[in-house]
N, C-alpha and C positions, 0 to 999 in steps of 0.2 A: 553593596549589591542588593539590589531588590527583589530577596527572597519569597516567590510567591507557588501558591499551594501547586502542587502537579494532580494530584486529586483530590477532588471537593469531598467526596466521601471521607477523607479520612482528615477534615480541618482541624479538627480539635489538635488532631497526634501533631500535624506539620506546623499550626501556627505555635506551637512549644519546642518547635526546631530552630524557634530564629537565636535563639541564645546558645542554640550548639555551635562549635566553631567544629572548623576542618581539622584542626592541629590535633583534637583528642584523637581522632584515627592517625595521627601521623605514626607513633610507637608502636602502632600493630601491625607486624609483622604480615598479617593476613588482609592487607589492605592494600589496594593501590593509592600509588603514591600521588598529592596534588602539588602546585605552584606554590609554593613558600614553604613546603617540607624539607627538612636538610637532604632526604633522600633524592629530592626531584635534581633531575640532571643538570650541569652549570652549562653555559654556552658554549662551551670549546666541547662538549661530547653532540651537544644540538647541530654544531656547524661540520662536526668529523661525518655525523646522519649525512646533513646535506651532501657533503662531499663525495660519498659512499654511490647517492642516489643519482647523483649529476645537477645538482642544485635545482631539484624538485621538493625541496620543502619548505611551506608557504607556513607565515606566521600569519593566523587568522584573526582578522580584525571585522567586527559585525557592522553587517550593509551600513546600518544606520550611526554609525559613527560620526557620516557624515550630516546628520541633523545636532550634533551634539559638541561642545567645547571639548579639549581646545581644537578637534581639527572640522569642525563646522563652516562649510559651503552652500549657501543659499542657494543655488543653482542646480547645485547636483542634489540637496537635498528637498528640493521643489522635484524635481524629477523622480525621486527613490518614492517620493509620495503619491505624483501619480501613476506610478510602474509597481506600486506596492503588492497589489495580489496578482500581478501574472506572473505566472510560474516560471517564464524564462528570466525573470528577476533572480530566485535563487538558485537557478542551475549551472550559471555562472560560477557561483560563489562557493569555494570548498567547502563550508562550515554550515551555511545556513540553510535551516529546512524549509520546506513549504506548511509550515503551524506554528499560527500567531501565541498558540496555545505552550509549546514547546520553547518557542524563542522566550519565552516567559519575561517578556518585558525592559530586558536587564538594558536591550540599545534601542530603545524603540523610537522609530524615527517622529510619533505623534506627540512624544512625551518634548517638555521644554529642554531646551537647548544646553542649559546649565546642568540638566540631570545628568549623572557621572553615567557612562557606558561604560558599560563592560561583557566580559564574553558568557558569563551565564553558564549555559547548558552547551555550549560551545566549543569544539577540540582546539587547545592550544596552538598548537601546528596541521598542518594538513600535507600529506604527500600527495602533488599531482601526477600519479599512475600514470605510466607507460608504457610499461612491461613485470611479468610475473616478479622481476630479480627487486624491482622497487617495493613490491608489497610483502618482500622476505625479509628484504632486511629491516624495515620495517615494525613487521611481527619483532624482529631479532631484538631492537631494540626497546620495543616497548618489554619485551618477555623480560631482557636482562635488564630493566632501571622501573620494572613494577609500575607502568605506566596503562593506564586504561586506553581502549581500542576503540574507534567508532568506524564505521565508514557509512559513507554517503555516493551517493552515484549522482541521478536528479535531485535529489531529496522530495520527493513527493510522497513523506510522512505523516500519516497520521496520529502517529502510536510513540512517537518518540524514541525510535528503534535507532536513528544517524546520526543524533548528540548523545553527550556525556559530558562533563564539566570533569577537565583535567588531560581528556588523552587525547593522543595520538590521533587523527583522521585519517584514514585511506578512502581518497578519492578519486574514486576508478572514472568518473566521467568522458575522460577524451581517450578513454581506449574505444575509437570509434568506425574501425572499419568495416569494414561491411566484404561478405566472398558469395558470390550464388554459387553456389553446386548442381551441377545440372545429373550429373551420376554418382550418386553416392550410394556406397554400395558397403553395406556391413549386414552377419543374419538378421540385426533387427528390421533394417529398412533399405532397399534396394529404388532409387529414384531421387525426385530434385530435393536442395536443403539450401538453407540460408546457416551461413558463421556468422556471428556476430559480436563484436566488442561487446566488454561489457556497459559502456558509454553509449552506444546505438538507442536512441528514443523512436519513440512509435513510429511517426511522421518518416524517418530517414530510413526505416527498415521497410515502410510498406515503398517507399519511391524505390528502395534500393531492390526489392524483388520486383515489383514492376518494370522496371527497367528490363529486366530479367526474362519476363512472362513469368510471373512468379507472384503467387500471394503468399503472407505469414501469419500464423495469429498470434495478436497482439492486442493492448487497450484500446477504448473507444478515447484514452486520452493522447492526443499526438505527442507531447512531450516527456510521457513517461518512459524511463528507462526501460526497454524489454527484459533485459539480463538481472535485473536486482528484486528488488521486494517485488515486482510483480510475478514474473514467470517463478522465482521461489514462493512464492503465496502461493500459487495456482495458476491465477491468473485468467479471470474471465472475459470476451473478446468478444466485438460484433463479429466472428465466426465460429463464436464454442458453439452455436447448434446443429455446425457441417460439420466440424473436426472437433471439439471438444476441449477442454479447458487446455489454457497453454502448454502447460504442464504436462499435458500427454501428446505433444508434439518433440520432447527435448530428446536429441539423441545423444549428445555428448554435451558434458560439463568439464571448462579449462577451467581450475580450481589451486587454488595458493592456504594451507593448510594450517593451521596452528603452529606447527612445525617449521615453518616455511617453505616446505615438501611443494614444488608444484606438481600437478596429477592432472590425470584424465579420468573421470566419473561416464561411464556409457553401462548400457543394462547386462554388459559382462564384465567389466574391471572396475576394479571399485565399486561395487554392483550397491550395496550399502548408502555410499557417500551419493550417489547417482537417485537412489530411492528415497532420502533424505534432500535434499538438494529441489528435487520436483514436486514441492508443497508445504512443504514445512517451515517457509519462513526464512528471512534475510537474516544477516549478520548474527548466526549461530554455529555454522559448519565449517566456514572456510568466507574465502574472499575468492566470487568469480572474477572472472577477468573476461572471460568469452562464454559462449554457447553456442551452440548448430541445432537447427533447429528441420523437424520436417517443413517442406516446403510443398505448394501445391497447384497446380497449371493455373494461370489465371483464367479469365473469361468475363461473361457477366454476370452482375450481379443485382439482384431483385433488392428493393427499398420499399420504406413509407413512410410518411408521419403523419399524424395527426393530432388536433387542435382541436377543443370547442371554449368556450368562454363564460365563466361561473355567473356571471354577470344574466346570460341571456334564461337563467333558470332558477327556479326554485334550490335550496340546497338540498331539499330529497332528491327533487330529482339528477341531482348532480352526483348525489352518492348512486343512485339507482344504475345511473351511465357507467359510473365506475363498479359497478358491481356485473356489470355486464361483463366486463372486460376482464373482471378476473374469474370470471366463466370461459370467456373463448382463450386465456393464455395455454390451458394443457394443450388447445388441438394447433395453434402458432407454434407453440412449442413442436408438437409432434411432428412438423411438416419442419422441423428441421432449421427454425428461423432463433432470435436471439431479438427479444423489445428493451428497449430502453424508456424508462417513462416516471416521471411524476407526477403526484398532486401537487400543482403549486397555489398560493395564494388568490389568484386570478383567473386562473384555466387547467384545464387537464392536459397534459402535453405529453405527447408518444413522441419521443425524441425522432425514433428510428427502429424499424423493424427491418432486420439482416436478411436474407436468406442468400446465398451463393446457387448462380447457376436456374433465377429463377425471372421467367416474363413478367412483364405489366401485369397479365393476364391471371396468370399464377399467383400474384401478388395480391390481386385485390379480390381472390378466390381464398386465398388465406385467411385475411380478414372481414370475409362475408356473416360470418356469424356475429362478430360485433358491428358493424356497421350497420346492419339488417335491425338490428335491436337498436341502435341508435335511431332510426328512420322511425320506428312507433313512438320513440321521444320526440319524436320532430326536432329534434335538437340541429343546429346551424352548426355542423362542423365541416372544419376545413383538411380536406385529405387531399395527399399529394401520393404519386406514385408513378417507380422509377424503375426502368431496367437499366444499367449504366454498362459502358465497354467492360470494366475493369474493378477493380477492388478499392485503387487509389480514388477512382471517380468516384467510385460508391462513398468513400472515406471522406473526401473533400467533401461535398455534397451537406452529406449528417451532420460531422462532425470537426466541418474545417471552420473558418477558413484555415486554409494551407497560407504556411506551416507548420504551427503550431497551436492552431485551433480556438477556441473560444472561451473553454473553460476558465474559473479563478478561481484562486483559494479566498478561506475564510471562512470552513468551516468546523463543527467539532462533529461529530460522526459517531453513531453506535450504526448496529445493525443484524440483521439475524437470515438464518437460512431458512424457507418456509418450506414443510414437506404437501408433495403433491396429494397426499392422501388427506393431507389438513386442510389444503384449500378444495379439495374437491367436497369432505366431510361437510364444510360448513363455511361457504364463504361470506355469509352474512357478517357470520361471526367476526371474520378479517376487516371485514370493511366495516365493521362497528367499532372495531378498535383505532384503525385509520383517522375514519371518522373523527372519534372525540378526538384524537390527539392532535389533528392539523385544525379542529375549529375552535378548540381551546389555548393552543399554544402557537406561536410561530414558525413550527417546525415545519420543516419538506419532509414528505416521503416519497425519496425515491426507489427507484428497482431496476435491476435489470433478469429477464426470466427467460429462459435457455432450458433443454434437456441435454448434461453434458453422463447420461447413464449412456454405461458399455453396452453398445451395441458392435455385430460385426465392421459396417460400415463407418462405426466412429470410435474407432480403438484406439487408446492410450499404444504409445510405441514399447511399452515395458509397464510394469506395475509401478505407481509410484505414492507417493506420502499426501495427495490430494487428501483433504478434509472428505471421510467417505460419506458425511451425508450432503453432497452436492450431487452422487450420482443418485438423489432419491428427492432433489427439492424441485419445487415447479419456479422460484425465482427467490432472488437474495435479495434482502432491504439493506437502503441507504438510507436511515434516520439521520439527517440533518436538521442540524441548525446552524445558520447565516447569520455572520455578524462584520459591522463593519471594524477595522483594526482599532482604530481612535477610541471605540469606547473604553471605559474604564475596568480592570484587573477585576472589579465588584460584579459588574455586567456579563463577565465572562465564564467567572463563578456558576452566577447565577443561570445560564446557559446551560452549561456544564451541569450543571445538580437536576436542570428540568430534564434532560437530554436522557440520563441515568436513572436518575428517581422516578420519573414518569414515562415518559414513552418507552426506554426498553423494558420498564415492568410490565404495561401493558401488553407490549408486542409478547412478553416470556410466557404472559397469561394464555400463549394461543398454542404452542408448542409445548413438546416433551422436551425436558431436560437436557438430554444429550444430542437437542436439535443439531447445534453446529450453527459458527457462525463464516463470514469469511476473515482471514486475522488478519486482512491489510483494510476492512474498512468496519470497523468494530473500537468499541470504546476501550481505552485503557485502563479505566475503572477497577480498583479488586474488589466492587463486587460482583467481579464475572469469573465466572470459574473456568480460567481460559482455559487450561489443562483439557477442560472435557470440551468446551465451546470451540475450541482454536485447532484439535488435535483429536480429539476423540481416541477409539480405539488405536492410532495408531502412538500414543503416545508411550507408552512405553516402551516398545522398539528403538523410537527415535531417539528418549533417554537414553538409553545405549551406547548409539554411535554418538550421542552428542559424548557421552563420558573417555569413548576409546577415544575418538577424534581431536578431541580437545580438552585433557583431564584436569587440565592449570584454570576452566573456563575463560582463556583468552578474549573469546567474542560474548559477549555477553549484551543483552537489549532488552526492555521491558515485553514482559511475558513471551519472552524465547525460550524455546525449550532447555531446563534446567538453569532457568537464571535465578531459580530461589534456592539456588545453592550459594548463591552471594547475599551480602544484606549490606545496607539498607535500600530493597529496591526503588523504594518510593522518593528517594531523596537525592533527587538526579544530580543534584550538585553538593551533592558530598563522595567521600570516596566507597566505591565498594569494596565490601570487606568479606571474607569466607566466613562464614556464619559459623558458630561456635561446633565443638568436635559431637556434641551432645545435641542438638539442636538439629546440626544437621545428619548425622546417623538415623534420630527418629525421624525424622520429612521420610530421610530413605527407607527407613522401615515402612512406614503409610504406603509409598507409591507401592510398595512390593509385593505388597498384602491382598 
């Protein structure tokens, strides 16, 4: 197996793992169990699982197997090569994630043919989900044979939260129905709602309330899962600057528990698991299965994007333009809009500026202050602008093609949440840090910048676990870096280290400490102090119900809340084990303090 670091920060400690074997954790009691432990279950209890389930349990074999001896196919494995970073590549797939980073090498389809595959970071088997009674038993089994839990939906992972090397996979993917609600009527919210599997991707939930006269909010990615790490993260949306992050749209959570208990999470029963559940992060609380979500009339919706090209200017005045722009995002913001935008290599690109409900007219009123400032640059930009029937049109449009849109993987990802009083303070400042870091290094900075604070007109359905300094940033970064899969394990390191070591120190240089990041698009890094970056004040609470909920930590994923109650985190293909009775008493003493 080609054991290769999960964090560059800490190489020294991981490349002195390569001579630990699995077997020393196998005696510990306090460990899940792996593949060739006398503990791990024989095939006549694996095939009693299947039986139980209705022969939904899939023995996971990684994509690129088929680049590799002995079951190597030139054909299929020409194809996996060039279908390699679109994401409906591995949504298909029980097991594999959307990060080159995570699949860490072990079947890789660029690597030569003779290189042994194997399953890595991988769940040995996978359940393909169909109902709450498959993901209990399930639980059941892994709980009784000490088997580690992962589950995956899309896998559009950054963070390494849907493998684990050794257990179990719950993969909720094709629970994919879809219910409009045109009357739904509970004290919290009387009017339309969208159900939705936990399987339901962007693309099929925004057609499915269209159909409907009905818009949802959701990613600006069509293929992301709605139900999974996104609406649990928060979940930012080209409509959080109408309705506000996903997460204060959920009115009910269908929820399969540690326990195997399925339940219903709404802001009076299970009120806890419910307030937990709407920000805090995937595969910790429970395994969704569905959500309902508020719903909201369609109509039209107001667009733009714009372009100018690095090429037809000086690089001041290229920073100057962009300096403009992070001047006019408070009052875009303020008017209720959500932009999408990069500095890339070539050009400035405003992917898409949202607003719901708004004309041409209104539109390019919006962005009269930056364009107006463009115009003294004489700068050659190309602006488009749109009133579309619908939401779907709006979507296709930005962010299609339909349907599953444009996007690819292939990248590694930090990023941070900027407060509006820091960019108002000193946006020089910002754009000098921007600056050196995209004209020094390869990296993209992207963004997307939204006001998702409580206002009347854009109220959360209940109080929930959202990261609370989102209700105070003027927009979140995407620190990228792009690479292609073939390069070498060296390459990727080295990515990896500039990503961390350079650009999130800089950006950390601009913010207070307890800025807050978002934790679905943020490095895995320890050295981020996720606890305060991922969770903030709301962390200790969440400690909590994560302890009642699940006291055995059945679910468990890199920087979830209380997964340094297991060890070794960093060593994703070894077994996790409960950290010793002394070790972990004091953690718990620190947090309590």
């Amino acid at each position: 197996m080609v054991l290769q670091l999960v964090l560059v920060a800490l190489a020294t400690t991981l490349l002195s793992a390569d001579t630990v074997s699995a077997g020393q954790y196998a005696n510990n009691t306090d460990c899940r169990v792996l593949p060739g432990d006398a503990a791990w279950p024989a095939k006549s209890q694996w095939d009693t699982l299947n039986s139980t389930i209705e022969g939904r349990l899939i023995a996971s074999v990684p994509l690129g197997a088929v680049c590799h001896d002995p079951t190597y196919d030139e054909e299929k494995c020409k194809y996996l090569r060039e279908n390699w970073q679109l994401p409906i590549t591995y949504e298909e797939d029980p097991a594999t994630p959307m990060s080159y980073w995570f699949q860490n090498s072990t079947c890789d389809p660029w690597t030569d043919r003779s290189t042994p595959c194997e399953l890595g970071h991988l769940a040995v088997y996978a359940i393909n989900v169909s109902q709450p009674a498959d993901v209990s038993a399930g639980l059941a089994f892994a709980h009784k044979h000490k088997i580690r839990v992962s589950i995956k939906n899309t896998g559009h992972d950054f963070n390494g939260k849907s493998v684990g090397q050794g257990s179990l996979g719950i993969w909720t993917h094709n629970i994919n129905s879809i219910q409009p609600i045109n009357n739904y009527s509970q004290p919290w919210h009387k009017g339309p709602a969208m159900k939705l599997g936990a399987g339901v991707r962007g693309y099929e939930a925004y057609k499915g309330a269209h159909d409907a006269g009905l818009r949802v909010v959701g990613g600006d990615c069509a293929t992301v899962g709605i139900a999974g790490g996104f609406l649990q993260g928060g979940g930012h949306s080209p409509l959080s600057g109408a309705y506000g992050m996903a997460s204060d749209n959920v009115l009910e959570w269908e929820v399969v528990l540690a326990n195997g208990t399925f339940v219903k999470a709404t802001p009076e029963h299970n009120e806890d698991l419910y307030w937990a559940l709407a920000g805090a992060g995937p595969s910790t609380f429970g395994v969704v299965t569905a959500v309902t979500l508020r719903a909201f009339p369609d109509g039209p919706v107001g667009g733009a994007s714009l372009i100018f090209d690095r090429s037809q200017m000086s690089n001041d005045t290229f920073w100057k333009a962009f300096t403009y722009f992070q001047e006019a995002l408070p009052g875009i913001n303020a008017g209720g809009a959500q932009s999408a935008f990069a500095t890339l290599p070539l050009q400035f690109y405003l992917q898409a500026v949202t607003r719901p409900d708004y004309t041409k007219d209104q539109m390019r009123d919006l962005l009269s202050e930056f364009t107006t400032k463009l115009d003294t640059l004489n700068i050659d930009y190309n602006l488009t602008i749109t009133s579309l029937p619908t939401y779907l049109d709006h979507f296709v449009t930005y962010f299609g093609p339909a349907p599953w849109g444009a996007y690819v993987i292939g990248e590694l990802m930090t990023g941070r949440l900027i407060p509006l009083e820091v960019s108002q303070a000193d946006p020089a400042k910002i754009i000098a840090a921007y600056r050196e870091i995209t004209d020094t290094t390869q990296i993209i900075i992207g963004s997307t910048a939204q006001d998702v604070s409580i206002k009347p007109l854009r109220k959360p359905v209940a109080p929930n676990s959202v990261m609370p300094s989102w209700r105070t940033a003027v927009n979140t970064l995407l620190v990228q870096s792009y690479y292609n899969s073939s390069i070498s394990w060296a390459q990727k390191q080295h990515l990896q280290d500039q990503l961390v070591g350079f650009a999130q120190k800089r950006i950390d240089e601009l913010v207070p400490e307890d800025t807050g990041t978002h934790l679905n698009e943020a490095s895995f890094s320890p050295l981020i102090d996720w606890k305060t970056q991922f969770y903030g004040a709301n962390y200790p609470r969440l400690l909590d119900i994560k302890r009642r909920l699940d006291p055995e930590n059945i679910f468990w994923a890199v920087t979830a809340v209380g997964s340094d109650a297991l060890e070794p985190p960093v060593y994703l293909w070894y077994a996790l084990c409960r950290k010793t009775l002394t070790s972990f008493l004091a953690a718990r003493s620190r947090e309590e303090l």
